[in-house]
GUGU-708051 format. One line per 2 residues: number of its first residue (from 1); their letters; for each residue x, y, z of C-alpha. Coordinates in steps of 0.1 Angstrom, whole numbers, plus 5000, padded with zeros to 4 digits. Layout:
<rokols>
NUM) A) X/Y/Z; ...
</rokols>
This chain:
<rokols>
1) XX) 9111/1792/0363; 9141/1779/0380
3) XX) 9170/1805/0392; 9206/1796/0378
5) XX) 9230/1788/0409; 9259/1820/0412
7) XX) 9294/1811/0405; 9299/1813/0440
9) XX) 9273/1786/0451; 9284/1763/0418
11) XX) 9320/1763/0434; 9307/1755/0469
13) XX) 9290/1729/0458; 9319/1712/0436
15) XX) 9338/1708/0470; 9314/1698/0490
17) XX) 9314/1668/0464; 9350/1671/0463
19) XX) 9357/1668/0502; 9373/1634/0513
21) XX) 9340/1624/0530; 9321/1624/0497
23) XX) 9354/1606/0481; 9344/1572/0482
25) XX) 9311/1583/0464; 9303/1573/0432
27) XX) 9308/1599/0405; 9339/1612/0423
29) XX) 9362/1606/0394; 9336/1627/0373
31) XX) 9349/1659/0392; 9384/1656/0370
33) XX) 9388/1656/0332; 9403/1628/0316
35) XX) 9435/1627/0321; 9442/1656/0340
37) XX) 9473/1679/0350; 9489/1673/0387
39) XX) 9516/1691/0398; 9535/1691/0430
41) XX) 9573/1699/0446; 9585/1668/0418
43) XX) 9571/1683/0385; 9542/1683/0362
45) XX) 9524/1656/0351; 9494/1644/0329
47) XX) 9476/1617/0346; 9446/1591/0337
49) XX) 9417/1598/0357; 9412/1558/0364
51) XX) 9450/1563/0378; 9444/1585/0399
53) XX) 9410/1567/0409; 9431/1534/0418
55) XX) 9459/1557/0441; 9433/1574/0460
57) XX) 9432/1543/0489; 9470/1548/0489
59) XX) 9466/1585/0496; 9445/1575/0524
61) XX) 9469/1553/0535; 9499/1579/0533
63) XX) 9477/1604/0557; 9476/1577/0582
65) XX) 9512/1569/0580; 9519/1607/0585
67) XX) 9495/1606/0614; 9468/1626/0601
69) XX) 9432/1620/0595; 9413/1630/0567
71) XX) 9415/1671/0555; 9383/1692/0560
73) XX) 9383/1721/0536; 9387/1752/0561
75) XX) 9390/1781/0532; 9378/1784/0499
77) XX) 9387/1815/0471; 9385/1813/0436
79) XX) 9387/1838/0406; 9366/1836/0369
81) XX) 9397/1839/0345; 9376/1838/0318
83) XX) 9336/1820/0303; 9357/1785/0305
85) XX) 9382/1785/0332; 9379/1798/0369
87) XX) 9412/1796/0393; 9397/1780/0430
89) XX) 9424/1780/0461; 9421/1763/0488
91) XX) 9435/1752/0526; 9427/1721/0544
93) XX) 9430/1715/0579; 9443/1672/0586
95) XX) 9437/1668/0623; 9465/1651/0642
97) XX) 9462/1615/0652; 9479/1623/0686
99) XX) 9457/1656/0692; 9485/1679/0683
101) XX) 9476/1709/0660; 9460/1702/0627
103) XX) 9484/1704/0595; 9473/1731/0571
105) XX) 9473/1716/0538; 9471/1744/0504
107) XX) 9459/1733/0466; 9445/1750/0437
109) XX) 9424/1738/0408; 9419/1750/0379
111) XX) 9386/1742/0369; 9372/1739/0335
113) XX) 9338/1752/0329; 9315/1730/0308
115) XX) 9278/1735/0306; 9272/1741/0341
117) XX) 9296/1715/0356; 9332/1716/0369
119) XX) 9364/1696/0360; 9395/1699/0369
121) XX) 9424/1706/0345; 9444/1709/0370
123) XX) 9456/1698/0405; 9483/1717/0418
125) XX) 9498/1704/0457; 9516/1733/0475
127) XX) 9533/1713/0500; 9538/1676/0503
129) XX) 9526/1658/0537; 9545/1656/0569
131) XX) 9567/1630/0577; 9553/1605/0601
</rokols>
């Protein structure tokens, strides 16, 4: 008899998949319903998951243009709002291409629960990137 994963080591596990290091894997789109909510400082908006799939190299692109390297989650907190839905923060540290302090970067997902596995709903920036 197998023991079920807690909520806790479900989440862990969804970012760990989630992390920009495990970005170019397949199956990443799979983390994000179809379409999805983003939101940011502009607004909110539903977009396609291939979308979003096809602007992820530009997002790399923007990180190195601001000078920064890829984000390493740094903390993690999240809240069961109900059987479906749990609220995850978190804060990401993007290191400094000149070796200056890292750039704490904030999000939260909501993440819809569905049989065991994680999407997110939503995608919510707290802050854009630093200009270059």
């Amino acid at each position: 008899m197998s023991e079920t994963p807690t909520l806790e080591a479900r989440i862990r596990h969804f970012f760990a998949a989630f992390s920009p290091a495990a970005g170019a894997a397949d199956g990443f789109g799979e983390l994000f319903a179809d379409p999805f909510l983003l939101a940011d400082e502009a607004g909110a908006r539903p977009v396609p998951r291939a979308a979003f799939l096809a602007a992820l190299p530009r997002r790399t692109q923007l990180f190195a243009d601001a000078g920064l390297g890829p984000a390493t989650l740094t903390d993690l907190s999240y809240q069961r709002l109900d059987d479906r839905y749990v609220l995850a923060r978190t804060e990401w540290d993007a290191p400094r291409r000149d070796g200056g302090a890292p750039v704490r970067l904030a999000s939260s997902y909501l993440l819809h629960d569905d049989a065991g596995r994680f999407r997110v709903v939503l995608y919510l920036n707290h802050q854009g990137l630093p200009a270059a």
